[in-house]
C-alpha positions in Angstrom: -4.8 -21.9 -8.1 -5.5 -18.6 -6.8 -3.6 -15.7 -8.2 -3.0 -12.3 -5.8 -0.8 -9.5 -5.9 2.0 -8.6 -3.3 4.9 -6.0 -3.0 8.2 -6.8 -3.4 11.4 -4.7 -2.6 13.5 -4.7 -5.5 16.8 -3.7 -3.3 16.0 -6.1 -0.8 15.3 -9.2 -2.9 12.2 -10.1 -0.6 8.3 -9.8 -0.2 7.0 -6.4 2.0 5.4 -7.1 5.4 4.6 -4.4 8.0 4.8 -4.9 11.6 1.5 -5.2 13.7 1.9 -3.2 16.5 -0.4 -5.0 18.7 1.9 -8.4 18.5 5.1 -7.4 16.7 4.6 -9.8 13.9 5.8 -8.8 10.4 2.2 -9.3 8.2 2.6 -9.6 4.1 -0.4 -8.1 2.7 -2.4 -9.9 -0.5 -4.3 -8.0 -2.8 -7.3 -9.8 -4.5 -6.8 -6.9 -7.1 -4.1 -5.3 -9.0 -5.5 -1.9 -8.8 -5.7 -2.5 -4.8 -2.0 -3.5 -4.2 -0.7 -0.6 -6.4 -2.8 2.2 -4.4 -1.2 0.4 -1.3 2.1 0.9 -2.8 1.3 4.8 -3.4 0.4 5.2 -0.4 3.5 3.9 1.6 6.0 5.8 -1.2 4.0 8.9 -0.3 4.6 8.1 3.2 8.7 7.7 2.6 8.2 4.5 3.8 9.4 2.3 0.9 10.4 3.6 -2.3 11.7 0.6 -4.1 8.5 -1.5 -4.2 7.0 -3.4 -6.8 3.8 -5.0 -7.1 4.3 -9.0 -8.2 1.1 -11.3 -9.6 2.3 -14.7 -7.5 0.4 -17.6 -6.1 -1.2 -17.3 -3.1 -0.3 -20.8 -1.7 3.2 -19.7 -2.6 2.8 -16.6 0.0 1.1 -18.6 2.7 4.0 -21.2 2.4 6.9 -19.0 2.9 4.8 -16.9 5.6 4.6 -20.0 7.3 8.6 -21.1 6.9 9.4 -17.5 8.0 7.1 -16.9 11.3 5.0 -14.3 9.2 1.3 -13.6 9.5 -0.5 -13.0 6.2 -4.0 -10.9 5.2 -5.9 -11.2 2.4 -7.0 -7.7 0.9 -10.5 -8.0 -0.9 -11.4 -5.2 -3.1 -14.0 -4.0 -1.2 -11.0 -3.6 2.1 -9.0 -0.5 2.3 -6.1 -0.8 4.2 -4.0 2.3 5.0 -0.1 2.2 6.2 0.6 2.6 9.5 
């Protein structure tokens, strides 16, 4: 069982996901690391672009699942990725 870290909205009730731009799908990031999903989370509060995140620990069949049942695309961040909001 592998164990990864994603953002939740507390005022929404559901997982993040940004939008690509390039196909207009909503994509939930998941963090390998802890450390990695919080710097993410920084960095879109400091953007104004969610303030009301949380980072979760969850399962990461349990992501891929409800990706799949909601039309979402999913990426798994390593900790050697750095991925910056766009």
């Amino acid at each position: 069982m592998n164990m990864v870290y994603i953002l939740i909205s507390e005022k929404k009730g559901g997982v993040y996901a940004s939008m690509n731009n390039m196909t207009g799908q909503k994509v939930v990031q998941m963090f390998t690391h802890e450390d990695d999903a919080e710097r993410f989370r920084i960095l879109l509060e400091a953007d104004d672009k969610n303030e009301d995140l949380k980072v979760q620990c969850t399962e990461q069949e349990t992501v891929i699942n409800n990706c799949k049942v909601f039309g979402y695309s999913y990426t798994i961040v390593d900790s050697d990725e750095f991925i910056i909001p766009t």
